[in-house]
C-alpha positions as a printed NumPy array, in Angstrom:
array([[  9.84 ,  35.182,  -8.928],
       [ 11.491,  31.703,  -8.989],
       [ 14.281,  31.43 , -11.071],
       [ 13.97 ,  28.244, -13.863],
       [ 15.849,  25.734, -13.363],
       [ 18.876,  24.128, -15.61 ],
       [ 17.817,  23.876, -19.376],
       [ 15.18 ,  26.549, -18.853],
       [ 12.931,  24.234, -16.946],
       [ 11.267,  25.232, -13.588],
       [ 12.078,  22.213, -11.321],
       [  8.804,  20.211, -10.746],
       [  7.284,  20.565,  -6.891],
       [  8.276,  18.249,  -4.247],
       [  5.906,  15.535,  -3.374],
       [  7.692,  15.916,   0.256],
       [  6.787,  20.191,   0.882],
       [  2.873,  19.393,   2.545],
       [  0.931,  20.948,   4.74 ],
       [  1.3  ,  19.393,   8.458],
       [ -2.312,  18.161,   8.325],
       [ -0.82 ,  15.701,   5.604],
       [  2.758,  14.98 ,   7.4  ],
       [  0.047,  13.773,  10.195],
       [ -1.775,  11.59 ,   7.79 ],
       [  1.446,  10.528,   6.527],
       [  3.031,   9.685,  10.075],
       [ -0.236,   7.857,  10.997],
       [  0.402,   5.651,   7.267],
       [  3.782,   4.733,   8.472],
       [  2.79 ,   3.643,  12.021],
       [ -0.739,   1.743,  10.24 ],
       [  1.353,   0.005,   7.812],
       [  3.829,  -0.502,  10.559],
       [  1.096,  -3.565,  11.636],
       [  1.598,  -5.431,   8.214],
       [  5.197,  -6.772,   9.146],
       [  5.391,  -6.452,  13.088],
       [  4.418, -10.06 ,  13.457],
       [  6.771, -11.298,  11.208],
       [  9.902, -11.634,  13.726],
       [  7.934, -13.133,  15.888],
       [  6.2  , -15.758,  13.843],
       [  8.472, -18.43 ,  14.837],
       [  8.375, -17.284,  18.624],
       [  4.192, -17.68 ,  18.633],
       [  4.318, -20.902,  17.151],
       [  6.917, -22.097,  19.355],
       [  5.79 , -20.588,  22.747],
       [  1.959, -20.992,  21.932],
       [  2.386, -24.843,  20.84 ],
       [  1.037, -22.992,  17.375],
       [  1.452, -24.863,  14.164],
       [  2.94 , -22.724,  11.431],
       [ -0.484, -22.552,   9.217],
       [ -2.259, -21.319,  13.206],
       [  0.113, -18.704,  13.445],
       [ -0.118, -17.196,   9.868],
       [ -3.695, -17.047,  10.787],
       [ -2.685, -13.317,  12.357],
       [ -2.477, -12.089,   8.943],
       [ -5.385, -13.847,   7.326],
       [ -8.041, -12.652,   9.936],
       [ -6.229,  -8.718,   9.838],
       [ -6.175,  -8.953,   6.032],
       [ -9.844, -10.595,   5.19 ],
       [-11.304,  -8.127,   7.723],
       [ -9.797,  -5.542,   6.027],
       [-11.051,  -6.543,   2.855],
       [-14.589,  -7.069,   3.589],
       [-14.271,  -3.87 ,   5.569],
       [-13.13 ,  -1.663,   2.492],
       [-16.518,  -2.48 ,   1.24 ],
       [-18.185,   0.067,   3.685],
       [-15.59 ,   2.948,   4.127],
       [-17.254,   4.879,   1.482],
       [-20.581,   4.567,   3.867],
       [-18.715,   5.478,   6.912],
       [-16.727,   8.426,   5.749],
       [-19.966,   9.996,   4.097],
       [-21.468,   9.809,   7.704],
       [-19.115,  10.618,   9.546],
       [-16.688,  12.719,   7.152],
       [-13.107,  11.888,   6.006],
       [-11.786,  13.194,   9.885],
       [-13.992,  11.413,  11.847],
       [-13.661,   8.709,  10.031],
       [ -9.435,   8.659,  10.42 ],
       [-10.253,   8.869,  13.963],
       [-12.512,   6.346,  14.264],
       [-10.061,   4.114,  12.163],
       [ -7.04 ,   4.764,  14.016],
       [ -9.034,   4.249,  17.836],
       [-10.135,   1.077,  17.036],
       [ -6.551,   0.122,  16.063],
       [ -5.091,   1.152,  19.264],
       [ -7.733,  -1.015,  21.23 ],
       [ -7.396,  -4.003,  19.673],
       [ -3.494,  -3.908,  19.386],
       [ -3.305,  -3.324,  22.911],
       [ -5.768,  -6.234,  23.258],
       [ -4.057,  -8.499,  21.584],
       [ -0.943,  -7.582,  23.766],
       [ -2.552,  -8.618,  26.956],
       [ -3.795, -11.93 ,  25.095],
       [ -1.7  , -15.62 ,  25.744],
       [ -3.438, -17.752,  23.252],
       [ -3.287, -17.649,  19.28 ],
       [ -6.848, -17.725,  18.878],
       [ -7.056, -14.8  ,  21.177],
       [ -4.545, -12.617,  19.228],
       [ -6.315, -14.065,  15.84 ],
       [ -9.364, -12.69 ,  17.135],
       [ -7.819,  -8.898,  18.272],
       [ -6.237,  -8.981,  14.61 ],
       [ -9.265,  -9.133,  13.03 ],
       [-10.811,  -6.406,  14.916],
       [ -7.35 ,  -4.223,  14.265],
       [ -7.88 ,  -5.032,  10.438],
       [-11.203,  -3.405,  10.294],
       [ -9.709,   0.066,  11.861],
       [ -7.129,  -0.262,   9.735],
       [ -9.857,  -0.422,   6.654],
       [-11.078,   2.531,   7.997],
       [ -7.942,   4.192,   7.77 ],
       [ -6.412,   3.271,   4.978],
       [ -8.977,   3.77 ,   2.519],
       [ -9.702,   7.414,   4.189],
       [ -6.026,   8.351,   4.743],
       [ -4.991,   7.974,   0.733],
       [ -8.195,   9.956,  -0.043],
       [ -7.245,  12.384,   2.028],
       [ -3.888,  12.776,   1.251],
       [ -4.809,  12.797,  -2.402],
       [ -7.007,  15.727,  -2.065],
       [ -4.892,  17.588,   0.448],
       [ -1.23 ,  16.763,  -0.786],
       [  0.609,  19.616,  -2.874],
       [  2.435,  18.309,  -5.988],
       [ -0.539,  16.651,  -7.588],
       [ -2.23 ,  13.171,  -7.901],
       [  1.229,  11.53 ,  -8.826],
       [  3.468,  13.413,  -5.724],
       [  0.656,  12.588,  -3.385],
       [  1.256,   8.6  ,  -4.163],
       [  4.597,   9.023,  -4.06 ],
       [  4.251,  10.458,  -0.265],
       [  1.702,   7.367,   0.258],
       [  4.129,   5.118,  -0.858],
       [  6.672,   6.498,   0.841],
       [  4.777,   6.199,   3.827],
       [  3.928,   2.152,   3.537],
       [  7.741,   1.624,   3.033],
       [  8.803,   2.931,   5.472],
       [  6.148,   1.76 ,   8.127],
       [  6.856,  -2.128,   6.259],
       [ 10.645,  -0.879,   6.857],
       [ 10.542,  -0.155,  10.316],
       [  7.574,  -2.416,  11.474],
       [  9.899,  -5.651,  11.642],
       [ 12.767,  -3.732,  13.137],
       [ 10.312,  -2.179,  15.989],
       [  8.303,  -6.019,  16.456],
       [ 12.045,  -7.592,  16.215],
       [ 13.549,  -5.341,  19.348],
       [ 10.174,  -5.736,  20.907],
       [  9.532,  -9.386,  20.421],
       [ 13.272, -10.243,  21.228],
       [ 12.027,  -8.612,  25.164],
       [  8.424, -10.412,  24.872],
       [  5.771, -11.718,  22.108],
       [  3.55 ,  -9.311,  23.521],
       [  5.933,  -6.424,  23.293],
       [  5.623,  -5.268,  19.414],
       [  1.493,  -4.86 ,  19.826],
       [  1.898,  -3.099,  23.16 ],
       [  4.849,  -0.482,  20.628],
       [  1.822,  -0.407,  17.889],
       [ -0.926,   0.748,  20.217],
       [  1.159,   3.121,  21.82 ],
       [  2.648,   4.733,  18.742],
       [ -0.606,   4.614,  16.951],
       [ -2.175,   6.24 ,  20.157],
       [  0.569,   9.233,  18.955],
       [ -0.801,   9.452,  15.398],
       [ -4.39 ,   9.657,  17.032],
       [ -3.309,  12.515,  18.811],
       [ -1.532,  14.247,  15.212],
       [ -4.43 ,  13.227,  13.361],
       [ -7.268,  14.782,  15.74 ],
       [ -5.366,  18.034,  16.438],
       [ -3.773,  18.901,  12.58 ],
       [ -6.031,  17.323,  10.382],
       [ -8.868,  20.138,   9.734],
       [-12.435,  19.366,  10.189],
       [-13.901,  17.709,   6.459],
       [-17.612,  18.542,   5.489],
       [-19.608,  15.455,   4.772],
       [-20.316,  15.098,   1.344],
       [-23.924,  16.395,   0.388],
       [-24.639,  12.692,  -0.77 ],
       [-23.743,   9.287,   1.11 ],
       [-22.079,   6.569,  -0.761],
       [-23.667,   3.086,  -0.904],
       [-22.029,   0.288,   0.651],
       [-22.676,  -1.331,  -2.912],
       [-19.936,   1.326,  -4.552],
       [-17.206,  -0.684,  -4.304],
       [-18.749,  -3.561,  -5.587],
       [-20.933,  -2.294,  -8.676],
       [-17.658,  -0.537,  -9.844],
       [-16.593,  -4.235, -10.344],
       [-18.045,  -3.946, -13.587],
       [-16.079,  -1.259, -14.619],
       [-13.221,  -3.38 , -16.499],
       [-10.375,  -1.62 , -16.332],
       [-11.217,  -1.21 , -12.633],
       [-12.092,  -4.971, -12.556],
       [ -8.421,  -6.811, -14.296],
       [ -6.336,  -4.295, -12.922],
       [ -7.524,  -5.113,  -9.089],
       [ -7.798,  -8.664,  -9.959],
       [ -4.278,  -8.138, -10.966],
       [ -3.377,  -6.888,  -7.677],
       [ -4.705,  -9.559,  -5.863],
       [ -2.562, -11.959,  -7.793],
       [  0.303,  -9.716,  -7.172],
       [ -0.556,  -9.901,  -3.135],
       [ -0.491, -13.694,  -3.038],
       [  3.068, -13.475,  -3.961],
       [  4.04 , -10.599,  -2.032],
       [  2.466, -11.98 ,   1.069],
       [  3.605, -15.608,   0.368],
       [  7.078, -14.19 ,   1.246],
       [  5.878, -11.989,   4.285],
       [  3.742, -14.274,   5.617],
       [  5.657, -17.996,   5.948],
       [  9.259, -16.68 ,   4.821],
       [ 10.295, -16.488,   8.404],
       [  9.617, -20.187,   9.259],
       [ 12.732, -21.062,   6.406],
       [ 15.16 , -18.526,   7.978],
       [ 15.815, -20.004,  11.405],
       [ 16.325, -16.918,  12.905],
       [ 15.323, -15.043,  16.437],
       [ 13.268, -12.293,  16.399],
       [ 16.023,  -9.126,  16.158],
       [ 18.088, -11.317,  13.306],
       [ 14.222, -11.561,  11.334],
       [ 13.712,  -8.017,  12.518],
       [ 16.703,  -6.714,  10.347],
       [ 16.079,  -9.127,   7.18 ],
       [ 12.842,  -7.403,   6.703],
       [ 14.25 ,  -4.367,   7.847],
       [ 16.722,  -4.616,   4.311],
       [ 13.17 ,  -5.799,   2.616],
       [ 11.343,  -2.748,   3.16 ],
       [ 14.335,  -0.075,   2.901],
       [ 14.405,  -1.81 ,  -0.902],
       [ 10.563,  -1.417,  -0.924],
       [ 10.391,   2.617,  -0.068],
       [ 13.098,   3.315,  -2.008],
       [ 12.393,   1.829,  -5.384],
       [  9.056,   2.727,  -4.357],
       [  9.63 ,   6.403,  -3.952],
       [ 12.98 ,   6.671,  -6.686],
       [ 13.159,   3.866,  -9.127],
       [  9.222,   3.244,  -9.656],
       [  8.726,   6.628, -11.151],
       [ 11.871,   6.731, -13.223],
       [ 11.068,   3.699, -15.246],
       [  7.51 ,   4.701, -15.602],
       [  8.852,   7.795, -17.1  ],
       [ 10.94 ,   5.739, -19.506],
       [  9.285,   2.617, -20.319],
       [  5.625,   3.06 , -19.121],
       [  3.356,   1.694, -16.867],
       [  2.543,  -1.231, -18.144],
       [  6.355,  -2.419, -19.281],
       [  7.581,  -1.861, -16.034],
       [  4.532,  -4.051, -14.447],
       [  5.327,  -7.124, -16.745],
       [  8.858,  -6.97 , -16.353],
       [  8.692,  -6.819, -12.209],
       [  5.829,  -8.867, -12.317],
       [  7.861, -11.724, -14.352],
       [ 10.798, -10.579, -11.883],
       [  8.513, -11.12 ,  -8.51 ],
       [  7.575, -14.753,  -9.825],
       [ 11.534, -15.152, -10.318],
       [ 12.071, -14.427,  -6.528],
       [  9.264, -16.747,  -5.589],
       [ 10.547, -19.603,  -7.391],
       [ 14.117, -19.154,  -6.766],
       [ 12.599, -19.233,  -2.896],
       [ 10.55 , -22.535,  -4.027],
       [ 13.685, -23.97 ,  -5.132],
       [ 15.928, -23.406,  -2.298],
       [ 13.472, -23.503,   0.675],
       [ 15.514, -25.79 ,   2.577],
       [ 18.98 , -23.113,   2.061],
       [ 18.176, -20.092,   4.703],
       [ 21.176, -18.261,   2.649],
       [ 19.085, -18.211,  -0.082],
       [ 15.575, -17.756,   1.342],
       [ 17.041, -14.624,   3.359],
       [ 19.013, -13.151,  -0.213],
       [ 15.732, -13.275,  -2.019],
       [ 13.579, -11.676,   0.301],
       [ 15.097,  -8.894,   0.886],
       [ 16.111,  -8.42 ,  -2.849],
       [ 12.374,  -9.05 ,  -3.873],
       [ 11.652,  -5.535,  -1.685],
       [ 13.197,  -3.785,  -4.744],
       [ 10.519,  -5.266,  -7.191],
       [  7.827,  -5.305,  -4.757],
       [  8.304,  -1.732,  -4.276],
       [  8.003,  -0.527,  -7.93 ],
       [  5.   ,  -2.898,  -8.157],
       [  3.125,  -1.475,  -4.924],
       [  3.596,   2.371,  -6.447],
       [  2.222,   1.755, -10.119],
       [ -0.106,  -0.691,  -9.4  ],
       [ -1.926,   1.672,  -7.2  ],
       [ -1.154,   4.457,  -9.282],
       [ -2.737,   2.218, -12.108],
       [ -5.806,   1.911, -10.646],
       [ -6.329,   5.504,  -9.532],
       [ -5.454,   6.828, -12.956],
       [ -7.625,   4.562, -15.303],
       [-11.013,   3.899, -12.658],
       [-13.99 ,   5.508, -14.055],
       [-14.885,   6.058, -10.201],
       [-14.631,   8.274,  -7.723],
       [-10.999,   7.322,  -6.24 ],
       [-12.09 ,   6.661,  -2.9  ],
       [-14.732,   4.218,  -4.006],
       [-11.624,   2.398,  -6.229],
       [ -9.378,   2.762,  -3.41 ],
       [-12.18 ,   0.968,  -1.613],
       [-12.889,  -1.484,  -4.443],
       [ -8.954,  -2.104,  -4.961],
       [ -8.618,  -2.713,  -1.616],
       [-11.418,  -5.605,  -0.67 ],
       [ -9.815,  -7.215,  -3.888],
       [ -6.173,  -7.246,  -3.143],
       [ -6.041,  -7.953,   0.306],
       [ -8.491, -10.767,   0.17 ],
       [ -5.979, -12.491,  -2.344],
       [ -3.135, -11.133,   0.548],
       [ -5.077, -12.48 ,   3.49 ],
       [ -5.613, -16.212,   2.293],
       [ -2.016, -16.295,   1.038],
       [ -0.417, -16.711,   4.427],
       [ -2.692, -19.703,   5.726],
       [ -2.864, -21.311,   2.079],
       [  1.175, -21.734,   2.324],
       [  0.878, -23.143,   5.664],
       [ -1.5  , -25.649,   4.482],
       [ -0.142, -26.51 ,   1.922],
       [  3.612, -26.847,   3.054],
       [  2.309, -28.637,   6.516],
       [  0.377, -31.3  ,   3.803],
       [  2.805, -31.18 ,   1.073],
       [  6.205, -29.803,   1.111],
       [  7.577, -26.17 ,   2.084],
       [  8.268, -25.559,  -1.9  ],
       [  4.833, -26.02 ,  -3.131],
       [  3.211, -22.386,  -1.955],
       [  6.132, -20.813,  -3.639],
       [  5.962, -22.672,  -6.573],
       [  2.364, -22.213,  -6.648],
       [  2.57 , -18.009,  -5.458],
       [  4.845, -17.425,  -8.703],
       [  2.291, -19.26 , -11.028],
       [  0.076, -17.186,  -9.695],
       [  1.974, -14.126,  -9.728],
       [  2.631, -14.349, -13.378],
       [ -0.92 , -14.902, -14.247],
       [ -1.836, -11.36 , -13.018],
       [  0.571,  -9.975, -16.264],
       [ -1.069, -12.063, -18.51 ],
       [ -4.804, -10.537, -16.79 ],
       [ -2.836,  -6.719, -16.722],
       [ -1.909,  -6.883, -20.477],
       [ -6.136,  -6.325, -21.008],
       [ -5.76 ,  -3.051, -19.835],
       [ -2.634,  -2.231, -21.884],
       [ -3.933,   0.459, -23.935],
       [ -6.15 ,   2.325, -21.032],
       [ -2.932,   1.915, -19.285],
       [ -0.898,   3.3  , -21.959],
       [ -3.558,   6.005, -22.465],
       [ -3.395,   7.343, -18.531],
       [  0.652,   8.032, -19.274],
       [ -0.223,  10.034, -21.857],
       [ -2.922,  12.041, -20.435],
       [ -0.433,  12.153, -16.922],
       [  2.591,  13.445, -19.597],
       [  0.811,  15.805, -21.49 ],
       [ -0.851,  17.452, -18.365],
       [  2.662,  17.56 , -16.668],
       [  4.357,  18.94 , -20.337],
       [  1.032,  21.739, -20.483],
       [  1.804,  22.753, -16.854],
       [  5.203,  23.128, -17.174],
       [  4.577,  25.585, -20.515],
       [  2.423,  27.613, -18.071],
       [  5.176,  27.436, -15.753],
       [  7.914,  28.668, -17.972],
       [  5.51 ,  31.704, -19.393],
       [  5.096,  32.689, -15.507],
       [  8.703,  32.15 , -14.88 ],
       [  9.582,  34.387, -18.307],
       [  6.745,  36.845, -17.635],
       [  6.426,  36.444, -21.658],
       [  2.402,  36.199, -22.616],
       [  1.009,  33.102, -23.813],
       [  0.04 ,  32.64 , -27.5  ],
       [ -3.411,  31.665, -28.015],
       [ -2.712,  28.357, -28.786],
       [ -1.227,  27.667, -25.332],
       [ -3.474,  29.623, -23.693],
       [ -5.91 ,  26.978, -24.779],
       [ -3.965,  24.109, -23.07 ],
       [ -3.066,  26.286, -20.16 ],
       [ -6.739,  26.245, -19.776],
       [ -7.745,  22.617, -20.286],
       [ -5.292,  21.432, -18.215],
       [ -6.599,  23.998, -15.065],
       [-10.068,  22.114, -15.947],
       [ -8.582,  18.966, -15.533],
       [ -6.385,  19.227, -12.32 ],
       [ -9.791,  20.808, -10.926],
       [-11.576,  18.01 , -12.411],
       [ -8.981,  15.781, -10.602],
       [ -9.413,  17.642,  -7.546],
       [-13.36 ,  17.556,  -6.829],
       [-13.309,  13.397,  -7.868],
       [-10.212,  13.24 ,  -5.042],
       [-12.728,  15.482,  -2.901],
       [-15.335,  13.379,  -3.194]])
């Protein structure tokens, strides 16, 4: 019998107690997200060594991000074929070919093109890996995003330290450390990830798109892809303001995304606890556009350009964790077709960021994509304030399944019998974890 914690409350399960088929998911998360900032040391190295103008050189994360997009549109298809395992696999191989490709490649338009084909294992992946950790993960729907979000910080964290060291040797160095490292989470994947049945029916490649009509689904991805312009306004031309080398960018965005898993992980759920889910959007929404002007203000101070990026991996942390948490909690879909259908939205706004600021700073001035990211960036509170009250209403369902669980808890704990009243929620709230359960199975 476990004894209740202080107040006469039994302490709530940690998100970070899994099974090691999910710490295997997990690791291969860190190492996949790992990709999204490796490049960004070496940004000014490529352009300078490949006689790449800035706007070429962002390309890298316009063709891994639009691939990725379009390619969430059939990972639903895929994993039905081939099952969620497979399917990981699958995801993950491709990754370690084309990173490795791209490593052997001396031309931008060569390690464009290997990027592109790395995005679409990494669609693979992603969508499949937070399915599966969502249906595998102990500590419910909300502990298993926490662990996801965990997992993207710290791969964002470490990525620009790893391409940094690398990069600082050779420009070729940080995709030669991906493939090899992902190669590892191949390996953890295939041998402690059990086998998956495939699902009796197979999705439509059309899922993701038809449950654009769903509203809630709709605004709240649409706000996400405002969101990502900002977010990968900063990632993706930042580096060209800080004249810096490689290891000195590696550990700026190394600060960046230790702020971004640990509000992610700690702060995120504490003020949804407090203030809700949609409060805490508009105010680090509002707070994200702040950084991104400040940015467009001072482009031509480096102090100030390096101070606000890694400060804006505190906001952009809490943002990543709810948002997705948003859109999980209030889709009328199965969650990996609105994982699927978040994700083509929000990294298509993410992968035309990078090359839009290079355009437009190249033809204008450096401030104008900042300028223009936080205008853009508050414009997805004003869209996430239509989906206030469904918002509003998934905290409420998320409390009062939390506050029935823990009565259960404290009956167990007391070995005193329920009433009938509470045997009633006890109940309804076992129907709708299961409920939870067979949609995060599916």
């Amino acid at each position: 019998m476990t004894a209740p914690a202080a107040a006469g409350h039994p302490a709530p399960a940690s998100p970070f107690h899994q099974p090691r088929a999910v710490w295997a998911v997990a690791f291969a998360c860190v190492i996949s997200f790992m990709g999204i900032g490796l490049v960004d040391p070496i940004l000014p190295a490529l352009s300078s060594q490949l006689d790449a103008t800035p706007s070429q050189v962002t390309l890298l994360f316009t063709s891994y991000l639009v691939v990725t997009a379009f390619a969430m549109l059939i990972t639903g298809w895929v994993s039905s074929v081939l099952g969620a395992k497979r399917t990981l696999v699958v995801g993950l191989a491709i990754i370690v070919v084309f990173a490795a490709l791209a490593g052997t490649s001396s031309s931008i338009n060569g390690i464009v093109g290997f990027r592109a084909g790395w995005g679409l294992g990494n669609a693979l992946f992603i969508a499949t890996s937070l399915a599966v950790i969502v249906g595998s993960a102990s500590g419910g729907f909300a502990g298993a995003i926490i662990l996801y979000e965990t997992a993207l910080g710290v791969g964002i964290a470490t990525g620009p330290l790893l391409g940094g060291v690398l990069g600082n040797i050779s420009f070729h160095g940080p995709f030669y450390g991906v493939a090899v490292l992902m190669f590892l989470a191949l390996v953890a994947s295939a041998t402690l990830v059990p086998s998956t049945p495939k699902p009796a029916q197979r999705s439509s490649v059309l899922e993701p798109l038809k449950a654009l009509r769903h509203r809630a689904l709709r605004n709240t991805s649409i706000t996400g892809l405002l969101y990502n312009w900002g977010f990968f306004t900063i990632l993706g031309y930042a580096p060209f303001l800080m004249h810096l080398d490689a290891i000195q960018l590696g550990f700026v965005f190394f600060g960046w995304g230790l702020l971004v898993a640990s509000f992610s992980v700690f702060v995120a759920p504490w003020l949804k606890a407090r203030i809700g889910t949609p409060r805490t959007l508009y105010g680090n929404l509002t707070a994200v556009a702040a950084v991104l002007a400040v940015i467009g203000i001072w482009a031509n101070s480096p102090t100030v350009v390096i101070v606000a990026v890694i400060v804006s991996g505190a906001f952009v942390g809490i943002n990543n964790t709810l948002v997705t948490t948003a859109v999980m909690s209030i889709s009328p879909v199965p969650r990996p077709v609105a994982s699927a259908t978040y994700g083509f939205v929000r990294f298509f706004g993410g992968g035309l960021a990078p090359f839009a600021a290079g355009q437009l700073a190249e033809h204008l001035n450096v401030h104008v994509p900042y300028v223009l990211a936080a205008v853009v960036v508050l414009a997805g509170a004003f869209v996430l304030s239509s989906v206030h009250a469904e918002l509003d209403a998934a905290d409420e369902e998320e409390t009062h399944t939390v506050s029935t669980g823990r009565q259960a808890d404290e009956q167990a704990v007391l070995d005193v019998p329920t009433n009938a009243e509470e045997a009633v929620m006890a109940e309804a709230a076992k129907r709708v974890d299961e409920r939870l359960a067979d949609r995060a199975a599916r």
